[in-house]
MARDO-836011 format. One record per residue (C-alpha): residue number from 1; x, y, z negated. Coordinates in nm, 4 decimals. Each point is the difference from the previous one (the first is absolute). Layout:
REM residues N
+------+----------+----------+----------+
| kefi |     east |    north |       up |
+------+----------+----------+----------+
|  NUM |        X |        Y |        Z |
...
+------+----------+----------+----------+
***
This chain:
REM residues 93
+------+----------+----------+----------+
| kefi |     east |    north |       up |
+------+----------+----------+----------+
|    1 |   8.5254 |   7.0397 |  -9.5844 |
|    2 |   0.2544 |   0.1484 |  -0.2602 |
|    3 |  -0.0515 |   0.3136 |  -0.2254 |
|    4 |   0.1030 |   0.3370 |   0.1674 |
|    5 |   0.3325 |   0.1662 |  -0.2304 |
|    6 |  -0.0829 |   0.3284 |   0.1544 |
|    7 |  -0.1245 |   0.2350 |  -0.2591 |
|    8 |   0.0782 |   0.2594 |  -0.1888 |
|    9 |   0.3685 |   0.0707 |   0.0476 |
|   10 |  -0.0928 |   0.0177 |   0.3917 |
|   11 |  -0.3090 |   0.1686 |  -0.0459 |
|   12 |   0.1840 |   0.2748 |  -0.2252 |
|   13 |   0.2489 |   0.0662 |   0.3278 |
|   14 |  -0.2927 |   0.1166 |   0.1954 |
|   15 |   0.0274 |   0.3052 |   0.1017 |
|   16 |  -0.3333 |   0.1551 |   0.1027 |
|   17 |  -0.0332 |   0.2740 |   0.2748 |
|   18 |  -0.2434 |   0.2106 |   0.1321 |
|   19 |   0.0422 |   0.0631 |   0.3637 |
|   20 |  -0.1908 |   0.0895 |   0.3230 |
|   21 |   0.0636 |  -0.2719 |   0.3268 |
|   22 |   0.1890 |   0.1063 |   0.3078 |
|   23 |  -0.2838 |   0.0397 |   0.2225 |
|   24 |  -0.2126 |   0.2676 |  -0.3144 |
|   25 |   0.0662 |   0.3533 |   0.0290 |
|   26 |   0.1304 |   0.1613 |  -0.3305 |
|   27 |  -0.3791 |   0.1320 |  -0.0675 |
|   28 |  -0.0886 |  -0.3513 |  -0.0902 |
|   29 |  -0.0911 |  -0.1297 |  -0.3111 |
|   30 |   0.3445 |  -0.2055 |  -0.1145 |
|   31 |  -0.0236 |  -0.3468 |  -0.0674 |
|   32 |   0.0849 |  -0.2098 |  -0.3630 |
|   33 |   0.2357 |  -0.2832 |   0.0720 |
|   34 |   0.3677 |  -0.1138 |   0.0473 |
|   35 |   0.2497 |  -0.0136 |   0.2594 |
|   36 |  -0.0314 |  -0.3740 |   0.1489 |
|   37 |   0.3886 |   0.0226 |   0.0467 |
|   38 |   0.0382 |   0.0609 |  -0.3474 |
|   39 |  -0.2354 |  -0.2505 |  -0.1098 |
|   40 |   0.1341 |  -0.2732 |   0.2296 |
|   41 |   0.3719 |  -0.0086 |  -0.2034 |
|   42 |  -0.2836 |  -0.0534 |  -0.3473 |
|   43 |  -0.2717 |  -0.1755 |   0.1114 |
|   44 |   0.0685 |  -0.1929 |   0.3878 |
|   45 |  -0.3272 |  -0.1583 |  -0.0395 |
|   46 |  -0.1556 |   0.3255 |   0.0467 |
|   47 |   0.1997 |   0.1513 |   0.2640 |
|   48 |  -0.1708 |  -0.0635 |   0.3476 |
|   49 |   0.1237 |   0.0701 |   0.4004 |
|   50 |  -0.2072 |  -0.0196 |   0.2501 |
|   51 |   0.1106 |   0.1161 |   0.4140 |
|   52 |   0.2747 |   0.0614 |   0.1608 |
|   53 |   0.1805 |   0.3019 |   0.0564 |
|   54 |  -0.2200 |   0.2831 |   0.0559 |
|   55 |  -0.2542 |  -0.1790 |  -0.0771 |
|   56 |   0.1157 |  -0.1279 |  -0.3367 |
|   57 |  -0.2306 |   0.0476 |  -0.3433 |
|   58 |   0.2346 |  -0.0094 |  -0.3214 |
|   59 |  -0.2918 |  -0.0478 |  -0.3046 |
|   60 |  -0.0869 |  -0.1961 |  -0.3234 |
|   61 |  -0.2097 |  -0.2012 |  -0.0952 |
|   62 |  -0.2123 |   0.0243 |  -0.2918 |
|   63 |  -0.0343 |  -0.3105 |  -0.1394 |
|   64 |   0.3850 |  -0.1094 |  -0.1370 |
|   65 |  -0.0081 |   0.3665 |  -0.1393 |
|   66 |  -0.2965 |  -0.0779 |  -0.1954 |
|   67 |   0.1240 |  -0.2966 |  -0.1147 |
|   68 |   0.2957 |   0.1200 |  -0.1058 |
|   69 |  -0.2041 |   0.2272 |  -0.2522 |
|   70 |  -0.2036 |  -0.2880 |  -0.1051 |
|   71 |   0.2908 |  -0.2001 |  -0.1575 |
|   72 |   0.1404 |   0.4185 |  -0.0798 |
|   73 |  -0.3060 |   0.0171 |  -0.2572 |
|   74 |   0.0736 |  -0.3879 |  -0.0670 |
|   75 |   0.3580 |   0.0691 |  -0.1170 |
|   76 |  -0.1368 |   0.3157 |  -0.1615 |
|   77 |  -0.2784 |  -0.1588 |  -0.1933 |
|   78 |   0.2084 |  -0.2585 |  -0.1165 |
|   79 |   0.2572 |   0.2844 |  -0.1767 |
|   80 |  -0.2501 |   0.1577 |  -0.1204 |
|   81 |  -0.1381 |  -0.3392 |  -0.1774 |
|   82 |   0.3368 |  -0.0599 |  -0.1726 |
|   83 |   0.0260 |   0.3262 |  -0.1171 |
|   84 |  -0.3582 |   0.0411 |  -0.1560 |
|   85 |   0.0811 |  -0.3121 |  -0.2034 |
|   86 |   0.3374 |   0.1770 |  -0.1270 |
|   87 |  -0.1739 |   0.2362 |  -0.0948 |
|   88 |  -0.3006 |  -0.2166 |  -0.1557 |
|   89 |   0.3189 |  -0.2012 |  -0.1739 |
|   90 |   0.1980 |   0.3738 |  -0.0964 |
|   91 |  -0.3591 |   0.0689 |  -0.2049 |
|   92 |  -0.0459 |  -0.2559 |  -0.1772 |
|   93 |   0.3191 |  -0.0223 |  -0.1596 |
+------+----------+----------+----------+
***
């Protein structure tokens, strides 16, 4: 095991879509997600190919984007930390 280094700066190159599949007419409610091609050059643990040809499925997976948020928050919590105790340090001089 080792600690993931994905985190906030990849998270922050998302770049989330909302789009209807191929195979939904444009009546459809449109889907909340990203464009696994996109996502694959950020994240390649997510990016997932199944098939072949014209049977291939280009997708994510969830669960390297989620923990890519996790250590997001993480990095974010841990800003946030050192600057509340600036701040503490800024009022009490």
């Amino acid at each position: 095991f080792e600690d993931s280094k994905i985190g906030i700066n990849e998270v922050m190159k998302l770049k989330p879509k909302l789009f209807r599949m191929k195979t939904e007419n444009e009546n459809s409610d449109k889907h909340l997600g990203f464009i696994a091609q996109e996502v694959k050059e950020i994240i390649p643990q997510a990016y997932l190919e199944e098939g072949e040809d014209d049977n291939k499925f280009i997708g994510l997976q969830d669960r390297p984007i989620i923990a890519a948020l996790t250590k997001a928050i993480q990095e974010l919590k841990a800003d946030n930390d050192i600057l509340k105790s600036e701040i503490e340090i800024l009022k009490n001089k």
